[in-house]
KEKE-3310 file (N, C-alpha, C; in steps of 0.2 Angstrom, whole numbers, plus 5000, padded with zeros to 4 digits):
npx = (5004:5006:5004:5002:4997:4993:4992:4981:4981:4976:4982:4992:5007:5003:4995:5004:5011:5003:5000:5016:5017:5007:5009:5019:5017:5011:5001:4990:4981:4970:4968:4959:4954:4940:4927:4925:4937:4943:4936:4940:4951:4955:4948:4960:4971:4968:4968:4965:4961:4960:4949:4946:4938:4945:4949:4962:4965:4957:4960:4955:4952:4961:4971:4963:4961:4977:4980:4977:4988:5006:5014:5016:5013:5013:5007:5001:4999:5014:5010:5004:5011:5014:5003:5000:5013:5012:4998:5001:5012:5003:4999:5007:5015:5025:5031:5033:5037:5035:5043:5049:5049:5060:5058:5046:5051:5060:5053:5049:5059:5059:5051:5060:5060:5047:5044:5052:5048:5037:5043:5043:5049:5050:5052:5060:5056:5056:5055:5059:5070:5069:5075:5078:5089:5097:5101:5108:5118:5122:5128:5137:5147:5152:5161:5172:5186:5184:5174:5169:5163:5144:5132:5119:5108:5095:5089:5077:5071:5058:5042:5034:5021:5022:5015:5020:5020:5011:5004:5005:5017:5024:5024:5029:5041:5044:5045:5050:5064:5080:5091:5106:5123:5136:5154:5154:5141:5125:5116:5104:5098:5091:5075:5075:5087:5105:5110:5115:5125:5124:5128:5122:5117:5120:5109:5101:5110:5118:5112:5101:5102:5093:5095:5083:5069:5073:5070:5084:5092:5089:5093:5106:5117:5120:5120:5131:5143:5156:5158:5157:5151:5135:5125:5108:5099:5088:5083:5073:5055:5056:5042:5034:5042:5040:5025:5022:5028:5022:5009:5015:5019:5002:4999:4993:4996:5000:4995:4989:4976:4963:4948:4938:4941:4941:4958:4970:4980:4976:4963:4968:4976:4966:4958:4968:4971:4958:4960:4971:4973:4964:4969:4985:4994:5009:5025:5032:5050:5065:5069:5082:5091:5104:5120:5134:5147:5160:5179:5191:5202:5214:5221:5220:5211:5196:5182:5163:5150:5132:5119:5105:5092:5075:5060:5046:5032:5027:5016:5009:5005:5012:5021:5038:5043:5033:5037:5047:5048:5036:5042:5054:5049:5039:5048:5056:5046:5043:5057:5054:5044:5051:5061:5072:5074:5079:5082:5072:5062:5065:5070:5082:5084:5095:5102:5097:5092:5098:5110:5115:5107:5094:5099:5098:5086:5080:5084:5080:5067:5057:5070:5087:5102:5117:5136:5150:5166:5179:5196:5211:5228:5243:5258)
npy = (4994:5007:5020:5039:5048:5064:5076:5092:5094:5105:5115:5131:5126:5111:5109:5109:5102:5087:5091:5091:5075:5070:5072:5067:5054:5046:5039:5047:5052:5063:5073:5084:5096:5106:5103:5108:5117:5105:5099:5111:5108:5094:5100:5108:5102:5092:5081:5063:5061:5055:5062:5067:5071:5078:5080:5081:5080:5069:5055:5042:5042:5048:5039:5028:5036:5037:5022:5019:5021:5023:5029:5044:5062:5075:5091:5101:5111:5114:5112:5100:5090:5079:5075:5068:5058:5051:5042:5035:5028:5020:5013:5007:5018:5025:5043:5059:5078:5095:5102:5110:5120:5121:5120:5110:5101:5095:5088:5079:5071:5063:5053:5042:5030:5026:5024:5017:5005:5001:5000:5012:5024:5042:5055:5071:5087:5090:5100:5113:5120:5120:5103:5104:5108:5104:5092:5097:5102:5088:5083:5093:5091:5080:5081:5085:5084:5087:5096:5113:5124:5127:5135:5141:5151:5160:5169:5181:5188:5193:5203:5216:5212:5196:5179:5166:5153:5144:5156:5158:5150:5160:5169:5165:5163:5179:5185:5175:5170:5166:5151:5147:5142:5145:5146:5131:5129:5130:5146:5158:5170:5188:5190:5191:5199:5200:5203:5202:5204:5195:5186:5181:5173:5180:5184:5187:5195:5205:5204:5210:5198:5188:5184:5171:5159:5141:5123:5118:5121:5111:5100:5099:5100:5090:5079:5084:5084:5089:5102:5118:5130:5135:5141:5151:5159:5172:5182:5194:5204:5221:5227:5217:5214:5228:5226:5216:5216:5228:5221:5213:5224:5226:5215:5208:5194:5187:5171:5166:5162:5175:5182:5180:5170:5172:5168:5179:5178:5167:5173:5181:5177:5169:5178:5187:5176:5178:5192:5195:5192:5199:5211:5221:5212:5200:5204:5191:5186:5180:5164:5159:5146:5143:5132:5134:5124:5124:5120:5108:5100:5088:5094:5107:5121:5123:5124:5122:5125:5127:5132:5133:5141:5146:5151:5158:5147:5149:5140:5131:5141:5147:5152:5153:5152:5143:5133:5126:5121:5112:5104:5094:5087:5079:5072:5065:5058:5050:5043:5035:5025:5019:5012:5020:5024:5019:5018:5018:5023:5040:5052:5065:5074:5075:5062:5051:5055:5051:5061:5060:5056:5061:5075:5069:5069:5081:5089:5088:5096:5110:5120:5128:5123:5126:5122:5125:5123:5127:5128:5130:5131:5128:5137)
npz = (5000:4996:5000:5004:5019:5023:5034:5038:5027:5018:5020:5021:5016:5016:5006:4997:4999:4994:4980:4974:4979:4973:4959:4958:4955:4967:4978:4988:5003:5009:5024:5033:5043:5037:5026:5013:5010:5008:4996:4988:4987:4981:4969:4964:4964:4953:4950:4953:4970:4988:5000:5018:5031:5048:5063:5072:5086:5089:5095:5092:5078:5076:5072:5062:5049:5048:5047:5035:5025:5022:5026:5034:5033:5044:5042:5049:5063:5072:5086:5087:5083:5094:5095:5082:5081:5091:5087:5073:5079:5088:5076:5067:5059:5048:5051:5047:5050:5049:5057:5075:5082:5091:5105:5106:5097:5104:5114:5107:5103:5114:5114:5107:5113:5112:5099:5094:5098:5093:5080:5071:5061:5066:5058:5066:5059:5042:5032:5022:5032:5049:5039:5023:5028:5040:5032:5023:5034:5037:5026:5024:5033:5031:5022:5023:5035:5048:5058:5063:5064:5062:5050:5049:5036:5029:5016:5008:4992:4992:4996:5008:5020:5023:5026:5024:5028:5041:5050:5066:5068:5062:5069:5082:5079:5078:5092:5101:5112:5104:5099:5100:5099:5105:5106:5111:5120:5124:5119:5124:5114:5112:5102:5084:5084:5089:5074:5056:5042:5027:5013:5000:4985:4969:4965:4975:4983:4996:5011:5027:5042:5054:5072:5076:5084:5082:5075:5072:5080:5092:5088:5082:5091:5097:5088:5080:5091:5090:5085:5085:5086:5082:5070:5068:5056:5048:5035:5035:5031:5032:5035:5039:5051:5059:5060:5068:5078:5083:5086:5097:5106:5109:5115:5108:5103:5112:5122:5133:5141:5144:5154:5151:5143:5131:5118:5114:5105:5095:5092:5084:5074:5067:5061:5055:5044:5036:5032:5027:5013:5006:5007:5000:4987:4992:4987:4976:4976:4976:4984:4997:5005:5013:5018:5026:5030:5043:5045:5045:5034:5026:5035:5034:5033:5030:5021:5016:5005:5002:4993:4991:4979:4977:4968:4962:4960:4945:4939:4948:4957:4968:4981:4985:4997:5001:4991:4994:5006:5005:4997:5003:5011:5003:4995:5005:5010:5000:5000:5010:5007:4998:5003:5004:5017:5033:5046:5062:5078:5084:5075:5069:5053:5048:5056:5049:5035:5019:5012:5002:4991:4995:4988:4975:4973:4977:4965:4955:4956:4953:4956:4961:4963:4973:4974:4984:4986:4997:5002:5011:5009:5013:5009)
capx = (5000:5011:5001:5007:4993:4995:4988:4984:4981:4975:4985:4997:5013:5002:4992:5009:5016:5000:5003:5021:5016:5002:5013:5026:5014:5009:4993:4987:4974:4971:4966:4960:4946:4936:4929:4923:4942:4946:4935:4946:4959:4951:4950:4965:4976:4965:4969:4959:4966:4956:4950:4944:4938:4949:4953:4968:4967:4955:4966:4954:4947:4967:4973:4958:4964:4984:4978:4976:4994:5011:5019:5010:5017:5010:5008:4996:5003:5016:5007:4999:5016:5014:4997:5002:5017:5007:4994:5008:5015:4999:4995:5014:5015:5030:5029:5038:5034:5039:5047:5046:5050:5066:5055:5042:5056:5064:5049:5048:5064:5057:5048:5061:5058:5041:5045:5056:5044:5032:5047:5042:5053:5047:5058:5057:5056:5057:5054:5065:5074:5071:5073:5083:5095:5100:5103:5115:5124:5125:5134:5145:5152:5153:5164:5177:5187:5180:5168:5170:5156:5140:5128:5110:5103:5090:5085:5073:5069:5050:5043:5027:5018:5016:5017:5022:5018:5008:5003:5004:5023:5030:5024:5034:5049:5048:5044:5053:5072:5083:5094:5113:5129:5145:5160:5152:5137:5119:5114:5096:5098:5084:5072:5077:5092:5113:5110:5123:5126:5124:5133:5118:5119:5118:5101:5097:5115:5118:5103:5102:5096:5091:5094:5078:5072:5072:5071:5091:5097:5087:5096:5113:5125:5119:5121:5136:5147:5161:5155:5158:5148:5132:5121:5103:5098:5083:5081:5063:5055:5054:5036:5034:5044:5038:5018:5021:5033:5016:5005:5016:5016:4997:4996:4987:5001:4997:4994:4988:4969:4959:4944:4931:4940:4945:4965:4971:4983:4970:4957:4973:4977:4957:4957:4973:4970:4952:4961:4976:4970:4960:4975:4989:4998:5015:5028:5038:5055:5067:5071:5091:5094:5111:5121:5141:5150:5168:5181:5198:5202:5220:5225:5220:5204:5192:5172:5157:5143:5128:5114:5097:5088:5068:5057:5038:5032:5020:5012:5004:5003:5016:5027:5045:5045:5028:5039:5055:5046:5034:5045:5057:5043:5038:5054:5058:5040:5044:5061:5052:5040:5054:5063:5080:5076:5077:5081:5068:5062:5064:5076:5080:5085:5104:5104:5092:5091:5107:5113:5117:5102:5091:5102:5097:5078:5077:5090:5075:5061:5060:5075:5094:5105:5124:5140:5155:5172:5187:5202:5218:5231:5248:5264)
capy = (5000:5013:5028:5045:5051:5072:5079:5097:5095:5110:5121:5133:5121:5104:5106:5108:5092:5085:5093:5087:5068:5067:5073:5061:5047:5044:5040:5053:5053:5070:5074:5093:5098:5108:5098:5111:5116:5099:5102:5117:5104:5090:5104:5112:5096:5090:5071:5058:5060:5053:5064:5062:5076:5073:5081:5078:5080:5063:5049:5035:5044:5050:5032:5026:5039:5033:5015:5020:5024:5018:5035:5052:5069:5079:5097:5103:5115:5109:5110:5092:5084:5074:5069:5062:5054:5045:5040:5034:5022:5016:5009:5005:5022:5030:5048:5066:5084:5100:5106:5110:5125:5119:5117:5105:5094:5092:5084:5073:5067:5059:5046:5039:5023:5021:5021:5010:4998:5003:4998:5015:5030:5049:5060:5079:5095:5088:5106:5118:5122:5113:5098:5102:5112:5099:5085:5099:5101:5082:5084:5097:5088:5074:5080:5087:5078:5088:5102:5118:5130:5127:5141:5141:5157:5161:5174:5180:5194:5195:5210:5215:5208:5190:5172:5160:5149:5145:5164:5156:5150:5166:5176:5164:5167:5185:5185:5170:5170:5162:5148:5145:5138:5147:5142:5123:5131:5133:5151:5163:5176:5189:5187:5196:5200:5196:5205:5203:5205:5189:5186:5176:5171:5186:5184:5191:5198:5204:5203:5207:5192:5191:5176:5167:5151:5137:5118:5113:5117:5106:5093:5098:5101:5082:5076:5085:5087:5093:5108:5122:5136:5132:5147:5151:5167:5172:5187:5197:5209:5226:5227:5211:5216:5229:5226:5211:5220:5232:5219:5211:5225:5227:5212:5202:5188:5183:5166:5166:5167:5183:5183:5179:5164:5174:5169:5183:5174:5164:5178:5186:5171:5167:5183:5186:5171:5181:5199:5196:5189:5206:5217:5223:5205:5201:5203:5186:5185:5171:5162:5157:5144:5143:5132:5134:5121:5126:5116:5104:5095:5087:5099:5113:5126:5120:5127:5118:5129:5124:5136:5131:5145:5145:5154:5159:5142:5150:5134:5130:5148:5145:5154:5153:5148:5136:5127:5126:5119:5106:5099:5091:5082:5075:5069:5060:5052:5042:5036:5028:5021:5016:5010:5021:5027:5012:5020:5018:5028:5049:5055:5073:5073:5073:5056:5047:5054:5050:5068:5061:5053:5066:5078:5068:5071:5089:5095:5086:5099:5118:5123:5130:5121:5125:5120:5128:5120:5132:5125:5135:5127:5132:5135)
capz = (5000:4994:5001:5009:5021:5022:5039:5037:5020:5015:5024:5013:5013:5015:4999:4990:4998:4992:4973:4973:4979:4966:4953:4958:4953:4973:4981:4992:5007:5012:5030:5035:5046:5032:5021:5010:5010:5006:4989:4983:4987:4975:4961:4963:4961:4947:4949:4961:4978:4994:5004:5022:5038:5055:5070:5074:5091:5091:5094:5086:5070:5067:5068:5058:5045:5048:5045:5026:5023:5023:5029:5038:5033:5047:5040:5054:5065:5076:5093:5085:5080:5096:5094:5076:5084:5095:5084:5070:5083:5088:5070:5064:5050:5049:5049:5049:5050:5047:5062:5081:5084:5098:5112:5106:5095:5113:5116:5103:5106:5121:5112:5106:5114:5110:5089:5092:5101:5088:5075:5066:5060:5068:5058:5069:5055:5039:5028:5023:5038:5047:5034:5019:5030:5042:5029:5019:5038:5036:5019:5023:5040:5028:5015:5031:5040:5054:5058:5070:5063:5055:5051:5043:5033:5025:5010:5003:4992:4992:4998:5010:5025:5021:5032:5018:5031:5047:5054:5072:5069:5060:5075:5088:5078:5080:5099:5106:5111:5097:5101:5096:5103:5106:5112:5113:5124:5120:5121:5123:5111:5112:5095:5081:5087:5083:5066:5052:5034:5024:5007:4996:4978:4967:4963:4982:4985:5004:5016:5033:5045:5062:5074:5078:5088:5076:5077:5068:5086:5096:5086:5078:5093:5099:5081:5078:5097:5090:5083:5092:5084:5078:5071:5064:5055:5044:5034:5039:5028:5038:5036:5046:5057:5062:5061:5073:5086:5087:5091:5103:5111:5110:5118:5104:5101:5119:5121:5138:5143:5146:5160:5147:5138:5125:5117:5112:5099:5092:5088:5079:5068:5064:5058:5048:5038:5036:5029:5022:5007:5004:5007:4993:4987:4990:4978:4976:4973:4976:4992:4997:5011:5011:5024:5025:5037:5042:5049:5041:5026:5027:5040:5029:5034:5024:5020:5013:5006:4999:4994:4987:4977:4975:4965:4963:4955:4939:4936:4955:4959:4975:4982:4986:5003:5001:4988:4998:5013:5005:4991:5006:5013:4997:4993:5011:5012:4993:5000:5015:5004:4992:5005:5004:5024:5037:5054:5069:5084:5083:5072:5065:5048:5049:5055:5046:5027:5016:5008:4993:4988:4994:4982:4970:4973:4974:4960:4947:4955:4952:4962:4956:4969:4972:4978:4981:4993:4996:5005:5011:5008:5018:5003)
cpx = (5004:5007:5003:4999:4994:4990:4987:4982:4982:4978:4990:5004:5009:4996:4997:5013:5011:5002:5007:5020:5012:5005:5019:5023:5011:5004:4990:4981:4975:4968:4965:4953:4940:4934:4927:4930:4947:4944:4939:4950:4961:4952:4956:4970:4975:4966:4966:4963:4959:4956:4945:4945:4940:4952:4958:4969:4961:4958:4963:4952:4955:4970:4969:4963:4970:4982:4979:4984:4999:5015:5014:5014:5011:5013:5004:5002:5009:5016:5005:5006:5016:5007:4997:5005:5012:5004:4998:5011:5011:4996:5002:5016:5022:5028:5035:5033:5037:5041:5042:5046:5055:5060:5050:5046:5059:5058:5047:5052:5064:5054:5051:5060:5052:5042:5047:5052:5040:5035:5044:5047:5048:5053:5054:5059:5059:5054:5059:5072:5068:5068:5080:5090:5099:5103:5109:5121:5127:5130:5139:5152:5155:5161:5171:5177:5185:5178:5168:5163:5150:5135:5125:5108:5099:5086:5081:5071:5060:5048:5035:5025:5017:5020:5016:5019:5014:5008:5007:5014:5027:5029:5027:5039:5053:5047:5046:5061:5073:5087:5100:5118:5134:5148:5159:5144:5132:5117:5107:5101:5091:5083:5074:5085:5100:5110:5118:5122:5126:5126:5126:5120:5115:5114:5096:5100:5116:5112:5106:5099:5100:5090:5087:5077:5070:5074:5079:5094:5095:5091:5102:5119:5126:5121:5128:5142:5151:5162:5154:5154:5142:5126:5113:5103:5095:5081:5072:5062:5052:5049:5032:5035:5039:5028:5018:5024:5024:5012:5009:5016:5010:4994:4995:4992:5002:4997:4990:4980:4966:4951:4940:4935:4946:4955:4966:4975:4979:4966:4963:4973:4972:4959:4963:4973:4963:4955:4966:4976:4966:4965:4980:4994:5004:5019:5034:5045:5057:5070:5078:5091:5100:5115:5129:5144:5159:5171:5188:5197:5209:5223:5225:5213:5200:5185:5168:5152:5140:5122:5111:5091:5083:5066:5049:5035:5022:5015:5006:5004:5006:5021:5033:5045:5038:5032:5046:5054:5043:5038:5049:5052:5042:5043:5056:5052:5039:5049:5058:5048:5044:5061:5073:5080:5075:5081:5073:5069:5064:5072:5075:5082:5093:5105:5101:5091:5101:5105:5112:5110:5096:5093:5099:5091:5077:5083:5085:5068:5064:5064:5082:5097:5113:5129:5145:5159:5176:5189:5206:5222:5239:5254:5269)
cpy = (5006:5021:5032:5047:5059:5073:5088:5099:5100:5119:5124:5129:5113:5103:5105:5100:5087:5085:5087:5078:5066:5068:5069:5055:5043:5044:5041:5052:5060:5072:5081:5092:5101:5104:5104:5116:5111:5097:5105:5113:5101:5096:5108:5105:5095:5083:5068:5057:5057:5058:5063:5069:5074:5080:5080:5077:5072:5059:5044:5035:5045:5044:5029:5030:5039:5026:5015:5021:5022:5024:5040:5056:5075:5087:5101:5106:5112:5109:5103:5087:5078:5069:5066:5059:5046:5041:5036:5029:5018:5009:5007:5010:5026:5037:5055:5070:5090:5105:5106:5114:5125:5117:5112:5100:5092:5085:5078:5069:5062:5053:5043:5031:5019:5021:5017:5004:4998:4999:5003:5021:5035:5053:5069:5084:5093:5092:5108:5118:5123:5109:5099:5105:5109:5095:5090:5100:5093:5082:5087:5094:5082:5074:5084:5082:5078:5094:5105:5122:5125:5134:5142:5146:5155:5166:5175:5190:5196:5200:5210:5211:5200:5183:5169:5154:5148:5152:5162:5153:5156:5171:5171:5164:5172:5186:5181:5173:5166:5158:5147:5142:5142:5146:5134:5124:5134:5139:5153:5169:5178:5189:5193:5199:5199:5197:5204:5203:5199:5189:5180:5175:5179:5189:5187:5197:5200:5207:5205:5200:5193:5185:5177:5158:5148:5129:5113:5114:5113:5098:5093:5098:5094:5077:5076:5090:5091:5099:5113:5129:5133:5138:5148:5159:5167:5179:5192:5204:5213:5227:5223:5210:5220:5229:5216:5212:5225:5227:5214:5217:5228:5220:5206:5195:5184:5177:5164:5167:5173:5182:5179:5172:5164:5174:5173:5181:5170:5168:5181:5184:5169:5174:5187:5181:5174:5186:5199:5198:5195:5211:5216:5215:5208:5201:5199:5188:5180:5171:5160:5153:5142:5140:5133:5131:5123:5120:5114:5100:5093:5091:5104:5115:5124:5124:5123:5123:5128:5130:5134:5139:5143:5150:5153:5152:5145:5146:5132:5135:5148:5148:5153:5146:5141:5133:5125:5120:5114:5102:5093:5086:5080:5071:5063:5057:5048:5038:5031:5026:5016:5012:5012:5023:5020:5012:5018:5022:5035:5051:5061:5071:5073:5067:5053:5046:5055:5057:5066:5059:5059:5071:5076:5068:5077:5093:5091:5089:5106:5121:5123:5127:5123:5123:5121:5124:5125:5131:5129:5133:5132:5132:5135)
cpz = (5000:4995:5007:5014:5024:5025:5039:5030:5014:5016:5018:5014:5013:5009:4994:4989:4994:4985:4970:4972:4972:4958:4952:4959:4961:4976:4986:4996:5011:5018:5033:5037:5043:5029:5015:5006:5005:4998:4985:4983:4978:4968:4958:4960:4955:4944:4952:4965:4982:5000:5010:5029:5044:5058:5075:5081:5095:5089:5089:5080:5067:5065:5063:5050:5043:5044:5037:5022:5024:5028:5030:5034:5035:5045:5044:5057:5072:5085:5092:5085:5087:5097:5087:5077:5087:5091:5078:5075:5084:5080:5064:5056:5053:5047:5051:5049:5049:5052:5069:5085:5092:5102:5109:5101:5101:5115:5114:5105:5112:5119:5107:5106:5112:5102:5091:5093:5095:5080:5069:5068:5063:5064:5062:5060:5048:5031:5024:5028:5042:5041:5029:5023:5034:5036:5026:5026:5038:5030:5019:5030:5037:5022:5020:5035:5048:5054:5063:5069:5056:5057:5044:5041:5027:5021:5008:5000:4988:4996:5001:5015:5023:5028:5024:5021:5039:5050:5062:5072:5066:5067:5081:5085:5079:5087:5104:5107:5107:5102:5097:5100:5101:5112:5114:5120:5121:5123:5122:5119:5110:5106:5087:5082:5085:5078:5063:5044:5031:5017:5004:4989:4975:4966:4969:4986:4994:5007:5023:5038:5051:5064:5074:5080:5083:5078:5077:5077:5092:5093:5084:5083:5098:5092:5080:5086:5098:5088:5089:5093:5081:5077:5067:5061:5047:5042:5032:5035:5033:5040:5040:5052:5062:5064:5069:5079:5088:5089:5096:5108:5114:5115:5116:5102:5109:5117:5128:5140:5143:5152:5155:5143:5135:5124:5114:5102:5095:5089:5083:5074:5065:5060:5052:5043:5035:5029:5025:5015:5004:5002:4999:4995:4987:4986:4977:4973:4973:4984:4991:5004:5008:5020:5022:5032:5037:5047:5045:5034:5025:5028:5038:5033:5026:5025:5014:5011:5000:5000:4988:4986:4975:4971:4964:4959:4951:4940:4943:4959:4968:4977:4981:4992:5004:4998:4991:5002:5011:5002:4996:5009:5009:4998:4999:5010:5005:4994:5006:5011:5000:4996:5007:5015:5029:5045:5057:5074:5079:5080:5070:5058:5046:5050:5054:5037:5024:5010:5001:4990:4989:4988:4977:4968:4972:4968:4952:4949:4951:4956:4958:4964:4968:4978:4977:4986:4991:5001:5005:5013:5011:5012:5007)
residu = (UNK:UNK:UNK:UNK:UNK:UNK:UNK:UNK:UNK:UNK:UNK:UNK:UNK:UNK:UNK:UNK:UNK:UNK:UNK:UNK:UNK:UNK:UNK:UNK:UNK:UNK:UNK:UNK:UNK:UNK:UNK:UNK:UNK:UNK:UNK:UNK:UNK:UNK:UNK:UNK:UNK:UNK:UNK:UNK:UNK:UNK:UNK:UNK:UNK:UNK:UNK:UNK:UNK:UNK:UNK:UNK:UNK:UNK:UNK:UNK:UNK:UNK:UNK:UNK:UNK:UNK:UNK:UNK:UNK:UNK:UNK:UNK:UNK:UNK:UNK:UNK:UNK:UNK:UNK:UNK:UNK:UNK:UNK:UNK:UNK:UNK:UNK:UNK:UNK:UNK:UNK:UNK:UNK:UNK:UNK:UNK:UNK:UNK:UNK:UNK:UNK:UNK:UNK:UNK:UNK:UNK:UNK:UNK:UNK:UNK:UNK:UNK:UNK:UNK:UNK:UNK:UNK:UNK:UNK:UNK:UNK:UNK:UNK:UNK:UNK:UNK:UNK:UNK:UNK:UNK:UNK:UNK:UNK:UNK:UNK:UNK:UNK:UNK:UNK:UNK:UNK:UNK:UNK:UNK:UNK:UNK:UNK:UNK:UNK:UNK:UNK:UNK:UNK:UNK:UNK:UNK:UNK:UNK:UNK:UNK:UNK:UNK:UNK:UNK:UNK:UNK:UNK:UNK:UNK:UNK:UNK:UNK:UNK:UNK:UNK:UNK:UNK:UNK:UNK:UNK:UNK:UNK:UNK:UNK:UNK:UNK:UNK:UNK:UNK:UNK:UNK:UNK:UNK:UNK:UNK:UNK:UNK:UNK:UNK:UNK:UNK:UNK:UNK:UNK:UNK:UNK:UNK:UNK:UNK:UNK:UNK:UNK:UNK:UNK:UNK:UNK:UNK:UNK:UNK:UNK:UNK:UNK:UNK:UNK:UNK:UNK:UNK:UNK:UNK:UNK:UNK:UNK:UNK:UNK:UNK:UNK:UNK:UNK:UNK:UNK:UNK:UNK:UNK:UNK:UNK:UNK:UNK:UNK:UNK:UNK:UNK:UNK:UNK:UNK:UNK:UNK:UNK:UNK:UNK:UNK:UNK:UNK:UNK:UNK:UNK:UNK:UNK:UNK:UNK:UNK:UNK:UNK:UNK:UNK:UNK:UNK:UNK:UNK:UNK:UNK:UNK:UNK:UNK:UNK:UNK:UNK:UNK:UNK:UNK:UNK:UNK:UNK:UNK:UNK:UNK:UNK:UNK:UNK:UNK:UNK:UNK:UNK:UNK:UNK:UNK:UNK:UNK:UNK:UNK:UNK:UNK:UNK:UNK:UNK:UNK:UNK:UNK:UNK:UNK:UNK:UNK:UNK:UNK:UNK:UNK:UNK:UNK:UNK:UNK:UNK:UNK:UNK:UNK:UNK:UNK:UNK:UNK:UNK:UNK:UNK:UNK:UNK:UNK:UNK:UNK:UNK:UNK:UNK:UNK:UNK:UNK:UNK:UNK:UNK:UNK:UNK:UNK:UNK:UNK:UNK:UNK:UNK:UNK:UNK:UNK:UNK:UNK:UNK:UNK:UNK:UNK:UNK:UNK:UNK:UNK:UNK:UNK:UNK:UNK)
# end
């Protein structure tokens, strides 16, 4: 039963992973609490997929809907990733997801023991970054004899207020502490914050980016020990900035009750997915994750960099960072089906997907990938 089941479905990165799968010959059960939603799905794809209304937060309707599938790819928001865990264990589906935002990947990581009993894979954050950005640190520690620095950015020059993805996570990026490791030690940095000039491919040239908290370091300085420096940093368009700095301090990115009930954060997020859509669209350009590992090469200073340029994809009317984000998901949920992944228990994507093979899955979508080595050599 070679089927992917896509929780979330219709969400803006879980109808592309959808897209992608169907386009890559794979057969698709789509899971979203709208069904009416789940319709525009159905037309938008324009192939026969299965779809099917679920609540993820009920245990025996979401196994019921697991049951159907060989592999999950929870695209639902990652407050759920441990109720699909769970559920995925119960019913022996291997499954990933798109990230944990550090503290709730800490958490997955806790159920290591039960996948294994379960004898199914959990990969944490299996996106973009997280996802493709871990596997290229895996690549670049790979191709080094040893590794001192790694450090994650990300570019983009599209322009305007926009969430590419999940409202509800682009607003704990900008309002949380960021985490990093210096010196071999995990830090808080506050959100936003450690700014610096970034060198991207020509086509985005230098950006600023600004730490934030992000899922690679709940995994990379346990992954990769020796590593002494480990850094994230994402470039924010001003506008975003500043319209979410005001309502923090309005209050409205609360998350915390109110007398009456009422979340303050949740009335926010209901309603921006309501208006945006009204307001002036944003104006795509092209995304850059780019990771550079540093470190040795036959006793030489050596540097690894790998940078993955997106672009607005015409054809399924997609963004940058929607197709950045789902495309890795696709791609991981065909090799377990196809049997190139064969870990168990909770893994991040570093020690579980092979670099190379992966490579060889997204440099046949809509993406420019490059790679550069430079080595300094002693006369």
């Amino acid at each position: 039963m070679d089927r992917v089941v896509v929780l979330g479905a219709t969400g803006t990165i879980g109808k592309v992973i959808v897209k992608d799968l169907v386009e890559s010959g794979i057969d698709v059960v789509a899971a979203d609490l709208d069904q009416t939603r789940l319709k525009e799905l159905e037309t938008w794809i324009g192939k026969k997929i299965t779809t099917t209304t679920l609540n993820i937060r009920e245990l025996e309707a979401t196994k019921d809907v697991l049951r159907q599938g060989r592999v999950c790819v929870n695209a639902t928001n990652y407050v759920f990733n441990l109720d699909a865990m769970k559920a995925a264990s119960a019913v022996g589906v291997d499954v990933l997801d798109l990230g944990g935002l550090f503290k709730m990947t800490n958490e997955q990581l806790k159920l290591d023991a039960q996948m294994k009993e379960a004898n199914i894979l959990a990969i944490t954050g299996m996106g973009s970054d997280p996802g493709s950005s871990n596997v290229f640190c895996r690549y670049g520690v790979n191709v080094l004899d040893s590794a001192e620095e790694i450090h994650i950015r990300y570019g983009s020059t599209s322009s305007g207020a926009t969430f590419a993805f999940a409202a509800d996570t682009v607003i704990d990026e900008a309002v949380k502490n960021a985490i990093a490791v210096k010196n071999g030690v995990l830090v808080d940095i506050p959100p936003l914050a450690d700014e610096e000039f970034t060198h991207f491919h020509k086509d985005l040239g230098i950006q600023k980016t600004y730490s934030i908290i992000h899922s690679e370091l709940a995994t990379l300085p346990t992954s990769f020990p020796g590593v002494k420096e480990i850094t994230y940093k994402d470039t924010w368009d001003p506008a975003t900035i500043e319209k979410i700095r005001m309502l923090d301090e309005l209050g409205l990115v609360d998350t915390a009750e109110l007398e009456d009930g009422t979340v303050p954060r949740r009335q926010l997020v209901s309603l921006l997915g309501k208006v945006l859509s009204r307001k002036e669209k944003p104006v795509w350009g092209k995304d850059s994750l780019l990771v550079e590992v540093v470190g040795k090469k036959d006793g030489n200073d050596a540097r690894v960099r790998l940078e993955l340029l997106t672009g607005y994809h015409e054809e399924w009317g997609v963004s940058p960072t929607q197709y950045a984000t789902a495309i890795p998901a696709s791609i991981v949920s065909q090799m377990l089906l196809k049997g190139e992944i064969t870990e168990k228990g909770v893994k991040p994507p570093e020690l579980c997907v092979d670099p190379e093979v992966f490579l060889s899955y997204l440099k046949k979508k809509n993406v420019e990938l490059f790679f550069t080595y430079s080595e300094m050599k002693k006369q």
